[in-house]
N, C-alpha and C positions, 0 to 999 in steps of 0.2 A: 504494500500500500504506500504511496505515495505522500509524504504531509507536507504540509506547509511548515515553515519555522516554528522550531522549538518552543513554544510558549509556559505549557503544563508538561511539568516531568513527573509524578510519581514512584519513589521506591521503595517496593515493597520485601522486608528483611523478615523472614523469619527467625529470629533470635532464641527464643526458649521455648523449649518443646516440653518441659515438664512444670511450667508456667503458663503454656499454652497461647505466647503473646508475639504477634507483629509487629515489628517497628515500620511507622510508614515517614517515611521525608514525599514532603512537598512543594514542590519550587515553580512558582508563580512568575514568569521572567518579567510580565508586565503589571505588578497590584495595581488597583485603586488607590490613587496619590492620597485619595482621602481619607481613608481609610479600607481595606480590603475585606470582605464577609465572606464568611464559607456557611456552608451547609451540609449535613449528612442524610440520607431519606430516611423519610418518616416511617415508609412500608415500603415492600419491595414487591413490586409487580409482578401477579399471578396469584399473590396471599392477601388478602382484603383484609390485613389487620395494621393499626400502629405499631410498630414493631421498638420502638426507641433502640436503634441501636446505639445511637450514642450514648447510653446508658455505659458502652463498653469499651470506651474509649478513655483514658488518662491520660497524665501528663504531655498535654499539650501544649506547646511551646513555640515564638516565632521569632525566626532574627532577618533583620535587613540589614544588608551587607554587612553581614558578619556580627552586628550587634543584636542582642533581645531586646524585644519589643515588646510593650505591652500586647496582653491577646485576652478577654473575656467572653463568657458566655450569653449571647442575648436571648437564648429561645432556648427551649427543649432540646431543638436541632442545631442552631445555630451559633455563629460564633464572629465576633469581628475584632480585625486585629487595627493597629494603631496606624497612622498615615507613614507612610514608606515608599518614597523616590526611585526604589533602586529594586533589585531582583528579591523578592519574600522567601522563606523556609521555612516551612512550620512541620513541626516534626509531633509526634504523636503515637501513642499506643494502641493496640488493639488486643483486647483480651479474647481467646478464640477458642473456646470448649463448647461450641452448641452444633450437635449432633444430630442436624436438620439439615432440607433445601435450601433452607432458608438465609443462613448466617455466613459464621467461619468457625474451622475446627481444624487444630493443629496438635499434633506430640510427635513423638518419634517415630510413627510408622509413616506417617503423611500429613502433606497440607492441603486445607481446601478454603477456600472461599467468595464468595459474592461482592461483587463491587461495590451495590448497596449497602453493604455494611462494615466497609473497607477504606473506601474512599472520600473525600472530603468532598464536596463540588465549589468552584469556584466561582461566586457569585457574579452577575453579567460575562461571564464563559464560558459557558457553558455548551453552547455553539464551539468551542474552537479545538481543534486537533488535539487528543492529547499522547502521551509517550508513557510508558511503564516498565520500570525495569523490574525483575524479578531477581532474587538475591537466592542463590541456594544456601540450606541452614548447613550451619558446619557442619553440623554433623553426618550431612547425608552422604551416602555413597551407593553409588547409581541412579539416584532422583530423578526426573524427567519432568518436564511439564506438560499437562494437556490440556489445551484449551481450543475454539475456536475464532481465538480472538488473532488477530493475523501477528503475525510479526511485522516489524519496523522497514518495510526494504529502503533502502536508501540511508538510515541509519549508521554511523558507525558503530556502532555497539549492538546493532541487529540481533535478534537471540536467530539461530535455526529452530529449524523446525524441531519442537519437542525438548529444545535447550533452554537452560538460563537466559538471560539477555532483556534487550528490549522489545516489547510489545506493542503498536498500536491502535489508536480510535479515531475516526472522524470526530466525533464528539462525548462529549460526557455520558448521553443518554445512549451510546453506543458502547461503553466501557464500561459499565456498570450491567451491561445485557450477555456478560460474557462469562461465565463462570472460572476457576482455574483450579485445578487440580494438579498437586503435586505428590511425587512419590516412587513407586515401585508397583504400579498394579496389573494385573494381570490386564491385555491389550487382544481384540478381537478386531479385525477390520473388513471390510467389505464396499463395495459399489453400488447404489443403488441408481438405475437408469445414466449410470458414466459419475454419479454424485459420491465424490467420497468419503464414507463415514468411519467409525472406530466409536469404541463401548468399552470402556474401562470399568475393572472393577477392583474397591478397594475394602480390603478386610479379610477376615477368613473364608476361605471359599476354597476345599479341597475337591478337587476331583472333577473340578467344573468342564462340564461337556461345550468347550469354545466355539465347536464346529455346527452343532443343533443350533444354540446360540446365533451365530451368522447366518446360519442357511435359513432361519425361521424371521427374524428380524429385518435381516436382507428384504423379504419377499413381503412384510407388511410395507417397508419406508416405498417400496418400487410401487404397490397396488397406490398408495397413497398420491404418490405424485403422480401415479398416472389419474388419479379420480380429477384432480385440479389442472394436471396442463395436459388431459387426451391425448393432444395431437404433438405437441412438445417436447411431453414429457419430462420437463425441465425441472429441475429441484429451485424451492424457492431460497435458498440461503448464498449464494456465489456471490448475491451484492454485498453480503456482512462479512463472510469468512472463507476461509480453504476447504476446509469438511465440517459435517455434523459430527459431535462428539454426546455419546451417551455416557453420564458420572456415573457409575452404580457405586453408592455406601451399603456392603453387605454387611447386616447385624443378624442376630437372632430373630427378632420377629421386627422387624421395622417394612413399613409402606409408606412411601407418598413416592413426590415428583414434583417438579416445579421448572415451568416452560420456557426457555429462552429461546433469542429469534435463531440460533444457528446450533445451541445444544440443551441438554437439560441433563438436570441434577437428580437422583434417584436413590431412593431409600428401599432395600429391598431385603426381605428375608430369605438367608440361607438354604430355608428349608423349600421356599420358591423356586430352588434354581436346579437345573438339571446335573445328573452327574454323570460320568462314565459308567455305561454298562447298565444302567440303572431307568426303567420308561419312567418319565415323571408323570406326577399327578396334576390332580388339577390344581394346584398353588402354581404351574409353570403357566397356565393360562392366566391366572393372574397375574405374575412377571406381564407375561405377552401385551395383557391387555395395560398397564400403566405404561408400558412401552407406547403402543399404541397411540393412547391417549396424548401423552403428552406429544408425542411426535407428531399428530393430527392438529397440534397448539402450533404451531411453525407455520403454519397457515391462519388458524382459526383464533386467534386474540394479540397474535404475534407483530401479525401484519393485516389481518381485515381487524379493527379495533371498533368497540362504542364511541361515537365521539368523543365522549365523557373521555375517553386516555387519548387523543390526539391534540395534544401531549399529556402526557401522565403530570400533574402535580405533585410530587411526592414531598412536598412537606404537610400534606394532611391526607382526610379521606376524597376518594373520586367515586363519588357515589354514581350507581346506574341500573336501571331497570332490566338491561341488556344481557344478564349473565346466565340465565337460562338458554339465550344462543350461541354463548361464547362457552359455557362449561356443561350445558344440558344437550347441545346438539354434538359436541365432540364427544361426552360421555354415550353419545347414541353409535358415532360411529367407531368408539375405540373397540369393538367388540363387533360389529359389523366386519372392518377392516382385516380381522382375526379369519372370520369366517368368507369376505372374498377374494384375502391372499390364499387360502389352503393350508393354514397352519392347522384351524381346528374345521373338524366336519359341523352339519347340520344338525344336527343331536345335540354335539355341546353350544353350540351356538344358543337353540331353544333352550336349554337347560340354562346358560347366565341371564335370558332375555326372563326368563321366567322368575328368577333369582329376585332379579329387578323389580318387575311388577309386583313381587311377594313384597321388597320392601317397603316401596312406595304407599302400597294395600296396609300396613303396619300401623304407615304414620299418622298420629289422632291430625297432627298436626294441619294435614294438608287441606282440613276441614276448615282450617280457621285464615291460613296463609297465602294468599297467593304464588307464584315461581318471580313475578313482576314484584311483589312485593319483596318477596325471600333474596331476589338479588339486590332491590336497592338497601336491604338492612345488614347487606354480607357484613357489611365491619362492626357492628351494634347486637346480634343478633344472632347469623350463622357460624361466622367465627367466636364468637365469647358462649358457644351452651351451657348451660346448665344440667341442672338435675329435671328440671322441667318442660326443657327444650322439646323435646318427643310429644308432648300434649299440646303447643304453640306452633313448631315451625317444620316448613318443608323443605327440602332440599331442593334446590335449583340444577344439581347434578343428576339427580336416581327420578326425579318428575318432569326434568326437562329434557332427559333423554326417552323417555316417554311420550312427551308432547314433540319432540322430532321423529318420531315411531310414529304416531298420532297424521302427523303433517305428513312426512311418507304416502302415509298408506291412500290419503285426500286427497292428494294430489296427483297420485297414479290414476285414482278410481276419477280424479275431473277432469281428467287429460286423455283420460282412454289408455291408460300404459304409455302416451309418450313423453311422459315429462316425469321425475321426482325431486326428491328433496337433492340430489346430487346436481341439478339444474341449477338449483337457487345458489349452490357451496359457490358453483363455479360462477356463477353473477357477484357473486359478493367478492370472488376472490380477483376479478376483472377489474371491477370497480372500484373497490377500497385497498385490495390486499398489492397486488402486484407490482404497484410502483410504489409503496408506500414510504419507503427508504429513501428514496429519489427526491421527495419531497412532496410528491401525489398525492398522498393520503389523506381523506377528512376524519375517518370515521363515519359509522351508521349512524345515524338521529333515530333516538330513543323512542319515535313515532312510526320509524321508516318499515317494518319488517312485515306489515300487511302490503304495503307496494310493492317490494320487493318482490315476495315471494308472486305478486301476482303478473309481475314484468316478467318473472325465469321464468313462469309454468303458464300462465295465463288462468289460474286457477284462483278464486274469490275465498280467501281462510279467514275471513274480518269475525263472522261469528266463530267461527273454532279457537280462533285468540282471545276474542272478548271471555268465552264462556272458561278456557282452559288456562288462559294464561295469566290474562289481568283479573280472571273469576276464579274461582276456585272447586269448581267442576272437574271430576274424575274424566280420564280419557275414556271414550267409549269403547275399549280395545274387546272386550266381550263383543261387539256388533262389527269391527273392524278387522278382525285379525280372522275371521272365518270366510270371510270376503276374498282373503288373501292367499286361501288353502289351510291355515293354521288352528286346530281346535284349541280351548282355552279351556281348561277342567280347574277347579279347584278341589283341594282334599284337609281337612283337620289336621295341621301342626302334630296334634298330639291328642290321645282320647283322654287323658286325666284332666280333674280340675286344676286351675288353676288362680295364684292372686292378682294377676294382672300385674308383676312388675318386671322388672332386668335387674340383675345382681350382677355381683362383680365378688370378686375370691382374694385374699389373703391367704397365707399359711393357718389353715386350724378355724377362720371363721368364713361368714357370708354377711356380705352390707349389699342391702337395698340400693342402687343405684340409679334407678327410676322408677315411679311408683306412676300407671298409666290411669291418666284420669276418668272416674266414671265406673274404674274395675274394682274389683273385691276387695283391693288391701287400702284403695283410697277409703270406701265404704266402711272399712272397718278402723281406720286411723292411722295404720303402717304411712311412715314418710321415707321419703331418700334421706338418706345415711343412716338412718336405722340399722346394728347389726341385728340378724337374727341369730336367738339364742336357743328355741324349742320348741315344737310343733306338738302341744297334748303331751308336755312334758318328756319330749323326747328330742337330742339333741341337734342341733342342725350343726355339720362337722364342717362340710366344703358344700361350694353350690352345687354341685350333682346331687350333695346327700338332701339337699331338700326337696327335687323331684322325685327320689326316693322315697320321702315321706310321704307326699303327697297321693302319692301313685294309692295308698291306703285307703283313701277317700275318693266322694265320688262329687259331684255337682253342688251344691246346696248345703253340702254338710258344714257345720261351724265347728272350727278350733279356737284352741286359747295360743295365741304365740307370746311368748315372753322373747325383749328384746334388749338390747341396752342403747339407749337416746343418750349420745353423749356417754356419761358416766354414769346414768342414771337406768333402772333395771324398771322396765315397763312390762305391762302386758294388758293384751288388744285381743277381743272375740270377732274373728272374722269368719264372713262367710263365704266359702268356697265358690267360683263363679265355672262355669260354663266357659272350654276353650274356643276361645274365637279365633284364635290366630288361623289362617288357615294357608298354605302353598300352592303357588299357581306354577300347574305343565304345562306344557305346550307341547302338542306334536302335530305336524303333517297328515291331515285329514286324506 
C-alpha cells in the first residue's frame, strides 16, 4: 500500500507477558498547536455495548520535542494534551488479559489484539494514513504475525509478510478494522474463487484434522462469494487487505466471533473441532456455522451498513432498528450456506433450522418485543440481560433469521420461483456494499427495506414487516414451510412436570437462573438466584438431580421446596405445571 507522508506512527511493544501489558508510543508529527485531543472507542463494532476500554489503559504520558507535557483526562474516552509546536509522543499502557473478540490478550504463548482497544485516535485525523510498527516480545522465539492489515510497501522498515515490522492504514477507521494476532499457531491456508485466505488457531488443539478444516471452509467462503458476485465471483476484501484471515482462540468451551471487513476473531471450543481419525459431531457444524456467519459479515454489516454506522460514532451508542437485517438475515444464511456449499446434507440442515424455530417458540419474550424494537435497544437491553430477560426480550439473531426464512419463502411464492431473498442480498450488496471503501457508501435508511426488497423481487412485504417485524406476530412458518415441501411436526420437550425455570450448576448445588413468567415456580414464589435445596425433603444434588426428582410427580401435584435466598433458608409450596416446552422437526414431505 502506498501512503502518503508519515504523519501517525504507532508502536506497539509487547513488554510483559506475565503482567499481561502493551506498551504503545504514539507520535503525532503534526498536533494541534493548540492543544492536541485523543480519543479511545467507546464500543467496538459488531458488539452493541460501551465497552470503556480505557478503563485499561495507564500511565499515560506526553513529551514535545523531547520534553513532558502536561496531558489530562477530559471524558471517559478522552484525553487532551497541552499546546505543542513541534512533533507529540504520548506513550501509554495497555493492560491485556481479556479472553474475548472483543479486546486484547497477551502472556507467553501469544499476543492478540483489537485496535479498538489499542489505539488512541487522533483527534481531527482521523482521515489520515497511519503507520504501525509491531515490536516482537523478547521473549518470543519463532512468533509470526497475522493479520490482514497490509504491510507498509514503500516503507523503510516495511514488516514482510507474517514479520515484525511496519504495518499500514489508509485511515484510523481502517486500523482499528484489523485484528492482529501474534504467536506460534497452528496455520491452514486455502483459495477461495483465486481469494487468499488462512485460519489460524491458537491454544491447545491436539490432533487437529487441518485438511477437513480447509476442504470444508474453502467450499463455504467460495458458495458465499459466489451468492454476491455470480458472475465475478470476486471476493469483497482486495480493496482493504492481501487475504482473509480467520483468529480461532481455542478454549475448553468458548463460542463467539466478531466480524471485520477482511478477517475475524473466533472463540471456539476444542471439543468443536475435528481430529485425526476421529468423524466429528455435531459441535463441528457448529465450528462451521460461526465460520459461516461471521464470514457472510464481510459482506452483510461490513460493507452494506444501516446508515446509523456510515460512519460509526464510537464515542457513544449508534443506535438502529436495522439489526434484524444485519444479524437476523446472516444468522439465516450462516447455516443455509453450510447446506448449499455441501458440507452438511439436508437432514442436518432441517435438524438446526428446527433447532431454531424451537428456540424462538421458547421465548415469552417475543410476545412483548419486537426484532425492530430488540435491535434498537441492543446496547440497553440485549446486551446487558438479566435474570428476567427470557420473559421481556427477543432476539434479533434466532427471530430475525426466521423472519429472513419468512421473507424467502414470500417472495419465491410472489414471484412464481423467480426471484428470492438472495435477489435482495445482491441489490443491497450493489448499492450500498460494493464500493463502500471507495467512499460510495450511505448506508440503508432505517425506513428503506420494504422498497428495497420490492425493487430486487418486485414482490409487496409492507404487511409481512408491519405484522412481523415492527409487530410482534409469530412467522406463519406452520402455513409457509408446507408450501415449500417441508412438514412442521411438533412433539413434548419432555412428559414430566415441570417449574417453568432454567438453572445453572455449581459443584454440589443448583441456582434458579431464570424463573419463566406465568409458570409454576413464578406461581409458587421461587425467584432467580434462589438455590434449591429439597424437593418433599429430598435433596437437590446437581441440576440433573432435580429432573430426577421430578420425574416422581406428575402435572398438578404440589411440593414443598426448601431453598436458600441469599443466606436465608426458605420454603415455597409449588405447584407442578404441565410441560409446555415442546421441539419442532422438520422433514421433507
Amino acid at each position: 500500500m502506498k501512503m502518503k507522508k508519515e504523519l501517525i506512527l504507532y508502536c506497539l511493544n509487547p513488554v510483559d507477558p506475565a503482567g499481561h501489558r502493551f506498551q504503545v508510543q504514539l507520535n503525532i508529527a503534526q498536533p494541534d498547536p493548540k492543544g492536541q485531543e485523543l480519543a479511545l472507542p467507546a464500543w467496538i463494532p459488531g458488539s452493541y455495548l460501551i465497552r470503556d476500554f480505557s478503563r485499561q489503559l495507564d500511565t499515560v504520558q506526553a513529551r514535545c520535542k523531547g520534553k513532558t507535557i502536561a496531558m489530562r483526562k477530559t471524558g471517559n474516552h478522552t484525553w487532551r494534551c497541552a499546546p505543542c509546536n513541534g512533533p507529540l509522543v504520548v506513550e501509554y499502557t495497555v493492560y491485556a488479559w481479556d479472553l474475548s473478540v472483543r479486546g486484547a490478550h497477551f502472556d507467553e504463548s501469544h499476543a492478540f489484539f483489537n485496535g479498538a482497544s489499542v489505539f488512541l485516535s487522533v483527534t481531527g485525523q482521523t482521515h489520515e494514513p497511519c503507520h504501525v510498527r509491531l515490536v516482537p516480545p523478547a521473549h518470543a522465539r519463532g512468533w509470526k504475525v497475522y493479520t490482514s492489515l497490509p504491510t507498509a510497501s514503500g516503507h523503510p522498515d516495511a514488516a514482510k509478510q507474517y514479520g515484525f515490522g511496519v504495518y499500514a492504514a489508509p485511515n484510523y477507521d481502517a486500523l482499528i478494522d484489523h485484528p492482529v494476532e501474534m504467536g506460534t499457531p497452528q496455520v491452514l491456508r486455502f483459495k477461495a474463487h483465486g481469494a487468499p485466505h488462512e485460519m489460524v488457531f491458537t491454544g491447545v488443539a491436539p490432533k487437529l484434522d487441518m485438511a477437513r478444516i480447509a476442504h470444508d471452509v474453502q467450499k463455504i467462503c467460495a458458495a458465499q462469494i459466489a451468492l454476491f458476485e455470480p458472475t465475478r465471483k470476486q471476493a469483497p476484501f482486495p480493496d482493504s487487505a492481501e487475504r482473509y484471515v480467520f483468529m480461532v482462540m481455542v478454549t475448553g468451551d468458548g463460542y463467539g466471533g466478531l466480524e471485520h471487513r477482511a478477517s475475524t476473531a473466533l472463540v471456539a471450543s476444542r471439543h468443536d473441532l475435528p481430529s485425526l481419525g476421529v468423524e466429528p459431531g455435531e459441535g463441528y457444524q457448529t465450528f462451521l456455522g460461526l465460520v459461516s456467519h461471521e464470514y457472510f459479515h464481510t459482506w452483510n454489516v461490513k460493507r452494506i451498513k444501516p446508515a446509523a454506522f456510515a460512519p460509526y460514532n464510537l464515542s457513544r451508542e449508534n443506535h438502529t432498528r436495522l439489526l434484524w437485517v444485519f444479524e437476523g438475515f446472516t444468522s439465516y444464511y450462516d447455516d443455509l450456506m453450510l447446506l448449499r456449499s455441501g458440507v452438511i446434507g439436508q437432514n442436518d440442515y432441517l435438524r438446526l433450522l428446527g433447532k431454531t424455530i424451537s428456540t424462538v417458540h421458547r421465548s415469552a419474550g417475543r410476545h412483548k418485543q419486537s426484532v425492530a424494537e430488540s435491535s434498537f435497544d441492543a446496547w440497553t437491553r440485549y446486551y446487558k440481560q438479566d435474570e428476567n430477560s427470557p420473559n421481556t426480550l427477543v432476539s434479533y439473531y434466532t427471530k430475525g433469521s426466521l423472519i429472513a426464512l419468512g421473507l424467502d419463502i414470500v417472495i419465491r411464492q410472489g414471484s412464481q420461483g423467480t426471484r428470492s431473498l438472495d435477489d435482495v442480498m445482491r441489490l443491497l450488496w450493489e448499492r450500498f456494499g460494493r464500493d463502500f471503501y471507495q467512499g460510495a457508501g450511505t448506508g440503508i435508511g432505517e425506513a428503506s427495506m420494504v422498497r428495497l426488497i420490492r425493487e430486487a423481487t418486485g414482490v409487496d412485504v409492507a404487511t409481512f414487516i408491519e405484522r412481523h417485524v415492527e409487530g410482534c406476530e409469530d412467522i406463519p412458518l406452520d402455513r409457509l414451510l408446507p408450501q415449500q415441501g417441508i412438514a412442521m411436526t411438533w412433539k413434548p420437550a419432555s412428559s414430566d412436570p415441570t417449574l417453568n425455570i432454567r438453572t445453572r450448576g455449581a459443584p454440589g448445588e443448583t441456582q434458579i437462573a431464570n424463573v419463566f413468567e406465568g409458570g409454576a415456580a413464578h406461581a409458587g414464589g421461587l425467584s432467580a438466584g434462589d438455590i434449591l435445596v429439597a424437593v418433599d425433603s429430598l435433596r437437590v444434588t446437581e441440576p440433573g438431580g432435580l429432573d430426577k426428582l421430578l420425574h416422581r410427580y406428575k402435572a398438578g401435584d404440589a411440593v414443598l421446596i426448601h431453598v436458600f435466598r441469599r443466606d436465608e433458608l426458605r420454603v415455597f409450596r409449588v405447584t407442578l405445571a404441565a410441560q409446555t416446552e415442546s421441539e419442532c422437526t422438520l422433514a421433507v414431505i
